[in-house]
C-alpha angles and dihedrals in degrees: 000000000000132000090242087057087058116024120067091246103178097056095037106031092200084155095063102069085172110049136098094244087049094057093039090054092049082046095057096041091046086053092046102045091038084054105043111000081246137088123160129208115206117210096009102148120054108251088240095055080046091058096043084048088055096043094057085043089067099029082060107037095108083070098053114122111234122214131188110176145123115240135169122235089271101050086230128134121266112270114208097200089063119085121269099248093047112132083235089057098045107089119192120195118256127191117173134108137224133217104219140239091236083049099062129111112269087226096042128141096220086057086045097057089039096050099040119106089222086059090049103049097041094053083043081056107041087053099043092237130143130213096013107180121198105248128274097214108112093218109034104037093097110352133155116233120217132206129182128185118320086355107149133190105194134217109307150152118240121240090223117058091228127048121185114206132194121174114222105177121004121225113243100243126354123019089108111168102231119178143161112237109233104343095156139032136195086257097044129042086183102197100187107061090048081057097063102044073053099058087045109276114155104184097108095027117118121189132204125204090202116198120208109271098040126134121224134189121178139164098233093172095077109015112070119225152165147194110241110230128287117261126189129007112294115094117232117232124197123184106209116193121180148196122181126184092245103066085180095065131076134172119313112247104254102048086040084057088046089046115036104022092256157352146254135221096258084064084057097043086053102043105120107037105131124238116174121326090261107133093251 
């Protein structure tokens, strides 16, 4: 399968390193996501290679990985010498599953666009960030999420600095992407105001209606963000590829085990790799 057979090559060039229309679209991201954390693409993925996406989605759901839990934003353990209305100390209840990297289709179209050198560069590009490496975490690198009905993933902070999002199949009502831009840094946690997007404050809050066949890039690490819950009766599938800066570190064990359903012995082995100085 090649990239022409997935990407929507015509309307992003991503094969064109050197033309005009290629630097004008890396223009465009950079100021969005400077901006914002955020940039959409609409009409990314060719509808055929979405079709194909979905498809393996629902020839695979018996091996999702299911997961009921309540987790804070930072997918940490309580800690009873913080104050009770601490954001680490505030759980919200998630139920969603995963099928895992380590789960795909060998011949899959979501591990040929991850996997492809035109992918790469263009999301280097687009962020501005060199050398980006694809992830070494066996199963996030490139999952897909799924969400049935009144399924919910609460307000949270990524692992990895950059998320890739494509949507596959839109719920029919509910499973809006919401976020606030920035709302931390590696210098300032700043709890409070985590505390209040937490207690329903929606002044710095975005939201996406994202249509199947989009294309998103977002910095997770430092914007917080959710999924609305699932209404109706069609299930929601993202597919999530991502590329980080540190090829060498992967999920911490416990939110791999929240997230994923579980973890292996390379997110032990790398435990304790530090990554920058954020609390998870």
């Amino acid at each position: 399968m090649e990239i022409k057979n997935i990407v929507n090559l015509k309307d992003y060039p991503i094969d064109q390193t050197g033309s005009k229309e290629y630097q004008d679209l890396i223009t465009k991201n950079r100021e969005l996501l400077d901006k914002d954390g955020c940039c959409v693409l609409p009409n990314f993925v060719l509808s055929e290679s979405l079709k194909r996406m979905k498809e393996e989605v629902e020839r695979n759901l018996p091996k999702t990985h299911w997961t009921k839990d309540h987790h804070n934003p930072y997918f940490s353990k309580d800690d009873e010498n913080l104050s009770k209305d601490h954001p680490k100390r505030v759980f919200s209840f998630r139920e969603s599953g995963y099928i895992n990297s380590d789960d795909l289709e060998e011949q899959s179209d979501l591990n040929k666009i991850y996997e492809s050198e035109e992918m790469l560069k263009f999301i280097s590009d687009s962020l501005g960030v060199f050398p980006l490496y694809r992830w070494s975490d066996p199963l996030g690198k490139n999952p897909y999420s799924i969400m049935h009905k009144d399924h919910y993933f609460p307000w949270h902070f990524d692992g990895n600095e950059f998320t890739l999002s494509i949507l596959i199949q839109k719920a029919e009502k509910g499973g809006l992407f919401e976020y606030s831009p920035d709302l931390r840094s590696v210098e300032n946690e700043n709890f409070d105001e985590v505390t209040k997007v937490l207690r329903g404050s929606r002044d710095k809050v975005k939201s996406l209606d994202l249509q199947p066949g989009d294309l998103q890039i977002f910095k997770g690490r430092f914007s917080m963000h959710r999924v609305t819950k699932i209404e109706g009766n069609t299930s929601r599938y993202i597919a999530l590829p991502t590329y980080v800066k540190d090829s060498y570190r992967v999920n911490k064990p416990e939110h791999s085990k929240q997230v994923y359903g579980k973890a292996l012995p390379i997110h032990y082995e790398r435990n304790n790799v530090e990554v920058d100085g954020l609390m998870d």
